[in-house]
TORDRENZA-333172 format. One record per residue (C-alpha): residue number from 1; residue in one letter; y, x, z. Coordinates in steps of 0.1 Angstrom, whole numbers. Each point is the difference from the previous one (the first is absolute). Layout:
REM residues N
+-----+------+-------+-------+-------+
:  nr : rest :     Y :     X :     Z :
+-----+------+-------+-------+-------+
: NUM :    A :     Y :     X :     Z :
...
+-----+------+-------+-------+-------+
This chain:
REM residues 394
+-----+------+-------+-------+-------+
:  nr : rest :     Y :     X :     Z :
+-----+------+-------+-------+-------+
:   1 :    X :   449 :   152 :   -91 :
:   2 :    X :   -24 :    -5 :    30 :
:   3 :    X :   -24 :    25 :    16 :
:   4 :    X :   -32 :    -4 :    14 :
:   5 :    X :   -15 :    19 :    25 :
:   6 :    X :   -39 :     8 :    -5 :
:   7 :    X :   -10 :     6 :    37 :
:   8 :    X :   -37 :    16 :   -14 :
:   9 :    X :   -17 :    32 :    17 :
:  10 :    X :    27 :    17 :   -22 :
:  11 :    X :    33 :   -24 :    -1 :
:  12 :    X :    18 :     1 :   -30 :
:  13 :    X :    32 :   -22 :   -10 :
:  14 :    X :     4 :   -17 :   -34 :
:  15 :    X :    26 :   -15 :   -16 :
:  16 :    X :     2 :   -32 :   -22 :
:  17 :    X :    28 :   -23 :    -8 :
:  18 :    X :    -1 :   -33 :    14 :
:  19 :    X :     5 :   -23 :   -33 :
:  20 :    X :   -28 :    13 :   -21 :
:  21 :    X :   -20 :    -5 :    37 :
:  22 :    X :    11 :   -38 :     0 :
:  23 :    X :    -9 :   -12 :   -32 :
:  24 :    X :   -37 :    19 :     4 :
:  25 :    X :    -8 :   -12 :    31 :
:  26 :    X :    10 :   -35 :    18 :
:  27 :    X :   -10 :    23 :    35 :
:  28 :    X :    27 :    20 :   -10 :
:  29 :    X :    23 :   -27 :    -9 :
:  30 :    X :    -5 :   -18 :    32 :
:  31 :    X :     7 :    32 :    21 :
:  32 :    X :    30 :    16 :   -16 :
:  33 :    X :    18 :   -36 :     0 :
:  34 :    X :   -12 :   -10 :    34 :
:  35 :    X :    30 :    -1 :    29 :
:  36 :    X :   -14 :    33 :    17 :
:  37 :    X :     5 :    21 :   -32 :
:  38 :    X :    31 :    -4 :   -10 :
:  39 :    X :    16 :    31 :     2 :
:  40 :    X :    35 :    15 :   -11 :
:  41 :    X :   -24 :    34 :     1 :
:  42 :    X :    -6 :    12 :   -31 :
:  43 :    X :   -34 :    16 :    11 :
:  44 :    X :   -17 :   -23 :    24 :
:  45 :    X :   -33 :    13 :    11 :
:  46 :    X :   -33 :   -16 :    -1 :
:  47 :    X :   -29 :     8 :    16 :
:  48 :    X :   -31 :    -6 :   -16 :
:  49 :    X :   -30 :     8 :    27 :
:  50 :    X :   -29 :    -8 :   -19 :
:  51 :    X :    -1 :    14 :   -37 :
:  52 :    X :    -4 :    34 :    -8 :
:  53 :    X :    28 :    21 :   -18 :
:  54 :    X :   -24 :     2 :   -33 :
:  55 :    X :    -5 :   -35 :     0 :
:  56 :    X :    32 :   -11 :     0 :
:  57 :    X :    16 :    21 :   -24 :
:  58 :    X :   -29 :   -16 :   -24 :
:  59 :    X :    12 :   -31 :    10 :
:  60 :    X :    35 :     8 :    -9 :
:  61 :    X :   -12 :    15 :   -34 :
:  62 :    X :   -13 :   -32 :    -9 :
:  63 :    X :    30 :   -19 :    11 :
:  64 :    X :    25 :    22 :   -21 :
:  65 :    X :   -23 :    11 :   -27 :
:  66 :    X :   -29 :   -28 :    -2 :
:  67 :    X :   -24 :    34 :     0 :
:  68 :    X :   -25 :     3 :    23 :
:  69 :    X :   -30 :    25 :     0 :
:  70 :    X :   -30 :    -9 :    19 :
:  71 :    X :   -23 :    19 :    18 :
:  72 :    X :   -33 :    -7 :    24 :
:  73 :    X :    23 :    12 :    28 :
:  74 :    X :    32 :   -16 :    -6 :
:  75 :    X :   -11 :   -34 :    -7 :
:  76 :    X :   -11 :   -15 :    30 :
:  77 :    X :    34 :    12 :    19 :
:  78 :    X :    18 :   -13 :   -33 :
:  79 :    X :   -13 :   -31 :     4 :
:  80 :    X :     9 :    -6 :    36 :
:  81 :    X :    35 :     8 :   -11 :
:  82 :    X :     4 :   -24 :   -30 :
:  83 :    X :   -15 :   -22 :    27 :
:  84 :    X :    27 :     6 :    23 :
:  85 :    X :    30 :    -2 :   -21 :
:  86 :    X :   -17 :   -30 :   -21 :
:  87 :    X :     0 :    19 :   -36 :
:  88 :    X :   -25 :   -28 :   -13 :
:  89 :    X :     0 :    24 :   -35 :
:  90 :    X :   -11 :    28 :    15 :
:  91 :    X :   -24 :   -14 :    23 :
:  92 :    X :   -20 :   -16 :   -29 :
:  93 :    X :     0 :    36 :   -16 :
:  94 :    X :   -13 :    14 :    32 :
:  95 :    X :   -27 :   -25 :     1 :
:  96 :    X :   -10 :     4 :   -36 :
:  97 :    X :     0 :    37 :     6 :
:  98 :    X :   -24 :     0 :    32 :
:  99 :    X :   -24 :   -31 :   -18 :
: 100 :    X :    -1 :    33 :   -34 :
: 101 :    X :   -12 :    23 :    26 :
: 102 :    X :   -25 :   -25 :    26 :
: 103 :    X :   -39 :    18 :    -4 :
: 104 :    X :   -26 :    -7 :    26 :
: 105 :    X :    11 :    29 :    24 :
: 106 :    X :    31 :   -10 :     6 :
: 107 :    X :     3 :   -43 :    -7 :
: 108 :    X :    -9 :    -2 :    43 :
: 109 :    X :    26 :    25 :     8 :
: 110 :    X :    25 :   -20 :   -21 :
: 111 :    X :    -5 :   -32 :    15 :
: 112 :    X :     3 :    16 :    33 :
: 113 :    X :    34 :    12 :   -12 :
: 114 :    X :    16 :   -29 :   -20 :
: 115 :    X :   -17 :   -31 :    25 :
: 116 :    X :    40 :    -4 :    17 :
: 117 :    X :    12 :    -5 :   -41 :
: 118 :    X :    -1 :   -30 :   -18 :
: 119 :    X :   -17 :    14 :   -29 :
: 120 :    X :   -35 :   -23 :   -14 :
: 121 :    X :     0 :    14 :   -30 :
: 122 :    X :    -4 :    32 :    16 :
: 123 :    X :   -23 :   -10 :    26 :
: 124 :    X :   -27 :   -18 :   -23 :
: 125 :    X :    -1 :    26 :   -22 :
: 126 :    X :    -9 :    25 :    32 :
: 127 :    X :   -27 :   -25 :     7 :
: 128 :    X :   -13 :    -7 :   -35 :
: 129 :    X :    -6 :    41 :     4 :
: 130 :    X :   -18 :    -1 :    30 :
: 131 :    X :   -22 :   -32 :    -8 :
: 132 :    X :   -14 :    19 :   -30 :
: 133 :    X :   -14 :    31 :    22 :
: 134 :    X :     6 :    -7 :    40 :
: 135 :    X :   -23 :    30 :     3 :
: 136 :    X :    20 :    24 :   -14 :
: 137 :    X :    34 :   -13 :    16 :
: 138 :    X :   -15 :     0 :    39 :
: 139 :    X :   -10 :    37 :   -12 :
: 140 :    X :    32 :    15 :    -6 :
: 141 :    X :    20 :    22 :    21 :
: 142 :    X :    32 :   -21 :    -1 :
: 143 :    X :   -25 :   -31 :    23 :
: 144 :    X :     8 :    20 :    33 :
: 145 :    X :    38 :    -1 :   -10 :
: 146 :    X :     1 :   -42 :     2 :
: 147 :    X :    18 :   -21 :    24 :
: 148 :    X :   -22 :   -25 :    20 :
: 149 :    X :    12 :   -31 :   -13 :
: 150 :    X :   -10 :    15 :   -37 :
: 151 :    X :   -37 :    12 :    16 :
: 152 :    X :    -8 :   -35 :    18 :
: 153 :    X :    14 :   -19 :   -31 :
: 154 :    X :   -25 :    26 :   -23 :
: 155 :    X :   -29 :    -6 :    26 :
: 156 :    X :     3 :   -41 :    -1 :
: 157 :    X :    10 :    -6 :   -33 :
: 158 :    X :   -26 :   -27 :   -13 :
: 159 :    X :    -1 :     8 :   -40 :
: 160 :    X :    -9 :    42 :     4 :
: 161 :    X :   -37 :     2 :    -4 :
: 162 :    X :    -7 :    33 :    19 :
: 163 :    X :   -28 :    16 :    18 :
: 164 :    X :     6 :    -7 :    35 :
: 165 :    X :    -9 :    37 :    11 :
: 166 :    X :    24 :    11 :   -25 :
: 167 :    X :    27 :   -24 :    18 :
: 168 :    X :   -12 :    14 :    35 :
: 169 :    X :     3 :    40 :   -12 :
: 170 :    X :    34 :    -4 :   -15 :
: 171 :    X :     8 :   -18 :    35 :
: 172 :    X :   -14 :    30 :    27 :
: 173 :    X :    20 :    23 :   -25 :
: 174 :    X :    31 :   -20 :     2 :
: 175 :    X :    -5 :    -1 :    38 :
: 176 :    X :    -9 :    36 :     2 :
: 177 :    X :    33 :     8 :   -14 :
: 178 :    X :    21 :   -22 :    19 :
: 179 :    X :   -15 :    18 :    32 :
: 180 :    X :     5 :    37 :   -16 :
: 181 :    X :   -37 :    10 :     9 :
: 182 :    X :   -23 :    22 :   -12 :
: 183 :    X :   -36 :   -16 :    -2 :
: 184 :    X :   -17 :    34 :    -4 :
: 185 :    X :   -16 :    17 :    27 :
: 186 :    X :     0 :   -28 :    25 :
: 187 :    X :   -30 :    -9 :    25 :
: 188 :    X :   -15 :   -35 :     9 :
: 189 :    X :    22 :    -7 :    28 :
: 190 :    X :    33 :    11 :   -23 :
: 191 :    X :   -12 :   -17 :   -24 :
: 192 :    X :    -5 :   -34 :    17 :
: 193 :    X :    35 :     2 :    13 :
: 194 :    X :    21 :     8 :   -29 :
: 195 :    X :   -26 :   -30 :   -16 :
: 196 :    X :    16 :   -25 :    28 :
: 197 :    X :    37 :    16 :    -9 :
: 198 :    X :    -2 :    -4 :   -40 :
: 199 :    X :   -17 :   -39 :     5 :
: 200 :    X :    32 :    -5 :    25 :
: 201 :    X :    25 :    14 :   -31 :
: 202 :    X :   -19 :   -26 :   -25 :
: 203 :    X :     6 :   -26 :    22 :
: 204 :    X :    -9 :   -29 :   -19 :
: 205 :    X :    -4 :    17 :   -32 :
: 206 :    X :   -36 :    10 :    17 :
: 207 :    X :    -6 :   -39 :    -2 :
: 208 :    X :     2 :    -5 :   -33 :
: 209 :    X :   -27 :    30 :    -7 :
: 210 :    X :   -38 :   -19 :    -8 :
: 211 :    X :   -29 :    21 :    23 :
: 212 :    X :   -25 :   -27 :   -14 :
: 213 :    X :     8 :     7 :   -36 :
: 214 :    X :    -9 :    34 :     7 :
: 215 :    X :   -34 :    20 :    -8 :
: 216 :    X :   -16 :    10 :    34 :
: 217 :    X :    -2 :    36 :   -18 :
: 218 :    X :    42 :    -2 :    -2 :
: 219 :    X :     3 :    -9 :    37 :
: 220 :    X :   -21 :    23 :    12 :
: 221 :    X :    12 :    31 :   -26 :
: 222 :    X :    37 :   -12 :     6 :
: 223 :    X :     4 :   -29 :    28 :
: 224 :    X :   -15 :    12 :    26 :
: 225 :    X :    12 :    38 :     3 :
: 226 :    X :    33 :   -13 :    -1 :
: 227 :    X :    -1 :   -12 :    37 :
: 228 :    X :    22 :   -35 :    -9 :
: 229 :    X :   -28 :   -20 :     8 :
: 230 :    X :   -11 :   -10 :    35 :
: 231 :    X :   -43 :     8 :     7 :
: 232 :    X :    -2 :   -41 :     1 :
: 233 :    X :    19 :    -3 :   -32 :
: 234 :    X :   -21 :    24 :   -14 :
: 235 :    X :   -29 :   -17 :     5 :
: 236 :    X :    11 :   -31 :    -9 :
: 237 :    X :    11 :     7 :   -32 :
: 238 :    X :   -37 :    21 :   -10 :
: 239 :    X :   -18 :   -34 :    17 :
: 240 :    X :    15 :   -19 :   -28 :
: 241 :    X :    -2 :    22 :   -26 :
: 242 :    X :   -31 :     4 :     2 :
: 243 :    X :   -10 :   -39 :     9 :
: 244 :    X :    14 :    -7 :   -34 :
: 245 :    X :   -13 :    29 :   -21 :
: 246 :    X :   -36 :   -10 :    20 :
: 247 :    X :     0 :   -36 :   -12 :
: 248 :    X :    19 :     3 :   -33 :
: 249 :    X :   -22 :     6 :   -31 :
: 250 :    X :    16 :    -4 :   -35 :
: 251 :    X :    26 :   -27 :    16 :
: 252 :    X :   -25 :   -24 :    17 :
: 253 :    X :    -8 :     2 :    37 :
: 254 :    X :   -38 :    -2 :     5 :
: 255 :    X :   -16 :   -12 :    22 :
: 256 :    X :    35 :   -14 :     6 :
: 257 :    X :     6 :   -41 :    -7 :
: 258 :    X :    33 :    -6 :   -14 :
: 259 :    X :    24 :   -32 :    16 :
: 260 :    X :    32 :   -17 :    -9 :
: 261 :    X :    19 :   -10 :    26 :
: 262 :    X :    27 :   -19 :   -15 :
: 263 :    X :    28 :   -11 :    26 :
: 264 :    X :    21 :   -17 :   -21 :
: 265 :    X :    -9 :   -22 :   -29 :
: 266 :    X :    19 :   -11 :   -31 :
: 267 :    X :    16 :   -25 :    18 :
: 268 :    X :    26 :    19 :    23 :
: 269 :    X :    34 :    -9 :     5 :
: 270 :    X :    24 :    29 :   -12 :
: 271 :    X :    33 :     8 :    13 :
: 272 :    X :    31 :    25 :    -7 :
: 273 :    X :   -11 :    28 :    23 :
: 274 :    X :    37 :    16 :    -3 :
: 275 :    X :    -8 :    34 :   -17 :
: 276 :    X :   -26 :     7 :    25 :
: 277 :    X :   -18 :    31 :    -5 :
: 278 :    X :   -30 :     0 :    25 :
: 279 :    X :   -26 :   -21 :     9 :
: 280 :    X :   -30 :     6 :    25 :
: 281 :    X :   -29 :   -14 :    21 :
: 282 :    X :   -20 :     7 :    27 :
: 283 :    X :   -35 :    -1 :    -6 :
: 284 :    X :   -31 :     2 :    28 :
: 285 :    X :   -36 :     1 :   -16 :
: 286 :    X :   -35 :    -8 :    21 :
: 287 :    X :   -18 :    24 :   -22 :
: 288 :    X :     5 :    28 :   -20 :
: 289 :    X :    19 :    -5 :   -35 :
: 290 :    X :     9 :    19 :   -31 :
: 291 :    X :    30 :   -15 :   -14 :
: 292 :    X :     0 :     0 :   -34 :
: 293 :    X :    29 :   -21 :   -20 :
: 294 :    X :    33 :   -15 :    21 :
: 295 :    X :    16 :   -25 :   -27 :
: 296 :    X :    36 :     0 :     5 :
: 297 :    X :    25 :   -29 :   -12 :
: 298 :    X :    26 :    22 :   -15 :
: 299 :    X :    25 :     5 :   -33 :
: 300 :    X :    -3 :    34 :    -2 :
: 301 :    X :   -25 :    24 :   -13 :
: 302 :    X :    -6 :    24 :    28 :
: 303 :    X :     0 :    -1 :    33 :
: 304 :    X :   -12 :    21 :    33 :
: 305 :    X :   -29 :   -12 :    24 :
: 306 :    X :    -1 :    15 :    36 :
: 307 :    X :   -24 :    -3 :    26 :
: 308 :    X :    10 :    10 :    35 :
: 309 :    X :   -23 :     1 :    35 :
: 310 :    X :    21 :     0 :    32 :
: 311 :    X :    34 :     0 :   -12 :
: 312 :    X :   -10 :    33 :   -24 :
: 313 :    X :    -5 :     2 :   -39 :
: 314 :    X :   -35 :     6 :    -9 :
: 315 :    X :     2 :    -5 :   -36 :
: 316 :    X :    20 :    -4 :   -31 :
: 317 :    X :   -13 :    -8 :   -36 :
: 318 :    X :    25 :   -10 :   -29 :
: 319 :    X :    -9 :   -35 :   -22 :
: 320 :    X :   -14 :     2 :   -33 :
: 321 :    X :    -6 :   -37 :   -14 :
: 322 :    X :   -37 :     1 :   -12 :
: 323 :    X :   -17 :   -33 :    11 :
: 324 :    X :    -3 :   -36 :   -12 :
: 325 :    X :    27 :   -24 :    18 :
: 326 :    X :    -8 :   -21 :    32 :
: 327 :    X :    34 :   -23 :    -6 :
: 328 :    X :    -3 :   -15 :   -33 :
: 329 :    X :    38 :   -15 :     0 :
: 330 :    X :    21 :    28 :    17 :
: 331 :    X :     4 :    33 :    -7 :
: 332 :    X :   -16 :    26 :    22 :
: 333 :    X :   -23 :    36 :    -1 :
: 334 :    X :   -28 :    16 :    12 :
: 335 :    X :    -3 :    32 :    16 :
: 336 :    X :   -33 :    21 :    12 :
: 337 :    X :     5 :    14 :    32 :
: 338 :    X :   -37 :     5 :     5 :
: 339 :    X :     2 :     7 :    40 :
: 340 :    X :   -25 :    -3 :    27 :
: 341 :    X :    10 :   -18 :    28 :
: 342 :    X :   -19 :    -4 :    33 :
: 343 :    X :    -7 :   -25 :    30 :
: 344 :    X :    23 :     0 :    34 :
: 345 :    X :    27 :    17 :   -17 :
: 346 :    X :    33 :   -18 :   -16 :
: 347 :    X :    15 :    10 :   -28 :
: 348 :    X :    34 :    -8 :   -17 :
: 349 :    X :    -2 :    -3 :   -42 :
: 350 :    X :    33 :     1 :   -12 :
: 351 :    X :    16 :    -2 :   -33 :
: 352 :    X :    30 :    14 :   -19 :
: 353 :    X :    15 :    -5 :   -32 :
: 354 :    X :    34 :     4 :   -17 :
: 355 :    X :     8 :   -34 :    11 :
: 356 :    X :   -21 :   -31 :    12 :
: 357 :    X :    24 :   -36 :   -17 :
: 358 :    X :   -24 :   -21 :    16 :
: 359 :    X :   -21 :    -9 :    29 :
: 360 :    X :   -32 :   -20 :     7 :
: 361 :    X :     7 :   -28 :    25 :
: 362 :    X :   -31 :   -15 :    13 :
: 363 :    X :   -18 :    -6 :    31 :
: 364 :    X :   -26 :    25 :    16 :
: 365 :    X :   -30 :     7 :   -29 :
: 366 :    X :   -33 :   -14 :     0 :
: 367 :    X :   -24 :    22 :    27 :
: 368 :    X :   -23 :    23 :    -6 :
: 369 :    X :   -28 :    15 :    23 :
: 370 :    X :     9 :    34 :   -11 :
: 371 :    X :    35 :    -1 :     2 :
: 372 :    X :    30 :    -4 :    25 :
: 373 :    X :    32 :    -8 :   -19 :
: 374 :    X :    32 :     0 :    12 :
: 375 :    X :    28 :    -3 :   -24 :
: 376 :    X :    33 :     3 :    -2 :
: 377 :    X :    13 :   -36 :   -13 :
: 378 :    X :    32 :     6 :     0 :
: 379 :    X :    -3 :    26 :   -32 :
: 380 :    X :   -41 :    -2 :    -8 :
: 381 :    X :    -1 :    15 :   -37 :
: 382 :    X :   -39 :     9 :     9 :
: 383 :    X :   -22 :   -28 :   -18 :
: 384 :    X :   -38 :    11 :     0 :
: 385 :    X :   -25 :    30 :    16 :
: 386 :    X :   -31 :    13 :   -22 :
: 387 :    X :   -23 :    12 :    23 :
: 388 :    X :   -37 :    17 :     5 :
: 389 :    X :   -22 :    -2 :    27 :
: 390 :    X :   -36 :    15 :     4 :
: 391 :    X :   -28 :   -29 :   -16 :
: 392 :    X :   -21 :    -1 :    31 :
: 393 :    X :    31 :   -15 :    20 :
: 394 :    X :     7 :   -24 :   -29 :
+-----+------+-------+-------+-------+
């Protein structure tokens, strides 16, 4: 019989014997047969760092008595242990115990958790949970808990259709608690600077957050106070707002003309584009423009459209397919980005998707004297630019 020593706030040793261990576990196997445990000692000692006394001895129950009893607090640990000694049977009860208990309040808090596992049933369940009320889930207590991997993931992935101020509270809370700050009683000036500090914790999580898909009544009631924004940013952001909420009116800009500018036509040369999963431009204008639909050559469903100014990200909107087809013979989407863009200024449009196959090869597209294109031939997945301009100018 072999001993293990639990080295846990309170160490404990435990004793198991070494055959039953073996044919359980193929970790076990592997280290009591290895070269540097063979042993004439009857009680070798192993030191097990990382597993709690409790969690082990579950482990062991299952091993010798195939009985396991789970609980919201011994799961998770139970898990990383059938994970560590490779017990495939109790892994997959472990799994189909945490996918019994996944509710809204806790599905983030699990995927922050279980991300290092290879568990997908596990995983799509948590997200089939959070797709069905993302409200709810950026609400609860355990969002603060999350690691930043899970948050940035939560915050770009392209199928969740959630409120972006939603997104951007859950965010300044997660921040908040990674700093350990109270946010009552706080002045301007302290306010400002522990706005700068939680932005520099989100890193590029902040990115991913939508400012134009906002109401100007959330970024003022919430955005604003919250000092992450710059004064210029600030403005920015309520200049466009506003510019579209001024000249929208029931989905038709008036006195706005609308234009297509198609860059590339149906007959484009496509080619493997090696699992890219970007694709941008650079665009100059010589008057002001609303952009309205970018169509995208792409096989998937969704994808991400950013707009940056001076090496910094502007805007973010998510696709939504919900216009007739440019390209007749290939298979792309359009997405309504519906962004106002203005002279002397250059901006970057780039777009990302689970995975771009292909990529238009073709010479510079037609001109235009509203727009400065500059593409990126190597991997251009950008086909054609619906845009308004004022009627007087047109």
């Amino acid at each position: 019989m072999h001993y293990f020593l639990i080295e846990s706030v309170d160490p404990q040793t435990i004793y198991a014997h070494k055959f039953i261990l073996c044919i359980a576990s193929p970790v076990f196997h592997t280290m009591f047969n290895s070269a540097f445990m063979e042993s004439n000692d009857p009680e070798m000692k192993i030191e097990v760092p990382d597993v709690e006394p409790d969690t082990f001895e579950d482990l062991l129950a299952y091993i010798y008595l195939d009985r396991i009893s789970f609980k919201k607090r011994n799961v998770l640990p139970l898990l990383y242990c059938s994970k560590k000694y490779m017990i495939e049977y109790l892994v997959d009860k472990c799994v189909d115990y945490l996918c019994s208990i996944v509710e809204t309040s806790n599905a983030i808090y699990l995927i922050s958790r279980i991300r290092v596992y290879d568990t997908p049933k596990l995983l799509d369940k948590c997200w089939d949970i959070i797709s069905k009320d993302p409200k709810s889930a950026f609400e609860s207590d355990h969002f603060a808990e999350i690691d930043f991997p899970t948050l940035n993931e939560v915050l770009s992935k392209k199928d969740l259709k959630y409120s972006e101020i939603d997104a951007f509270i859950a965010a300044l809370k997660w921040a908040t608690a990674q700093l350990g700050v109270d946010d009552n009683a706080e002045d301007d000036e302290e306010s400002k600077a522990r706005g700068s500090k939680k932005r520099e914790v989100l890193g590029e999580a902040f990115y991913k957050i939508c400012f134009n898909q906002m109401s100007i009544e959330d970024v003022s009631e919430h955005v604003v106070p919250s000092g992450v924004l710059s004064s210029d940013e600030t403005v920015e952001i309520f200049v466009n707002i506003s510019s579209l909420q001024k000249n929208q009116i029931k989905g038709k800009y008036l006195p706005w003309i609308s234009h297509d500018y198609v860059l590339y036509d149906e007959n484009v040369t496509l080619c493997p584009a090696d699992y890219r999963y970007s694709s941008s431009i650079k665009i100059n204008v010589t008057e002001v423009v609303i952009l309205g639909y970018i169509t995208i050559f792409s096989s998937f469903d969704v994808v991400i459209i950013t707009i940056s100014k001076d090496g910094r990200n502007i805007f973010n909107v998510r696709g939504r397919n919900n216009r007739r087809n440019y390209l007749q013979k290939i298979r792309h989407q359009n997405v309504y980005v519906e962004f106002l863009l203005k002279p002397e200024s250059e901006y970057t449009l780039s777009v990302s998707t689970n995975c771009f196959r292909h990529f238009i090869a073709n010479k510079t597209p037609s001109s235009s004297s509203t727009f400065k294109i500059e593409p990126n031939f190597r991997h251009n997945c950008i086909t054609a630019i619906q845009y308004f301009v004022f009627e007087n100018k047109k």
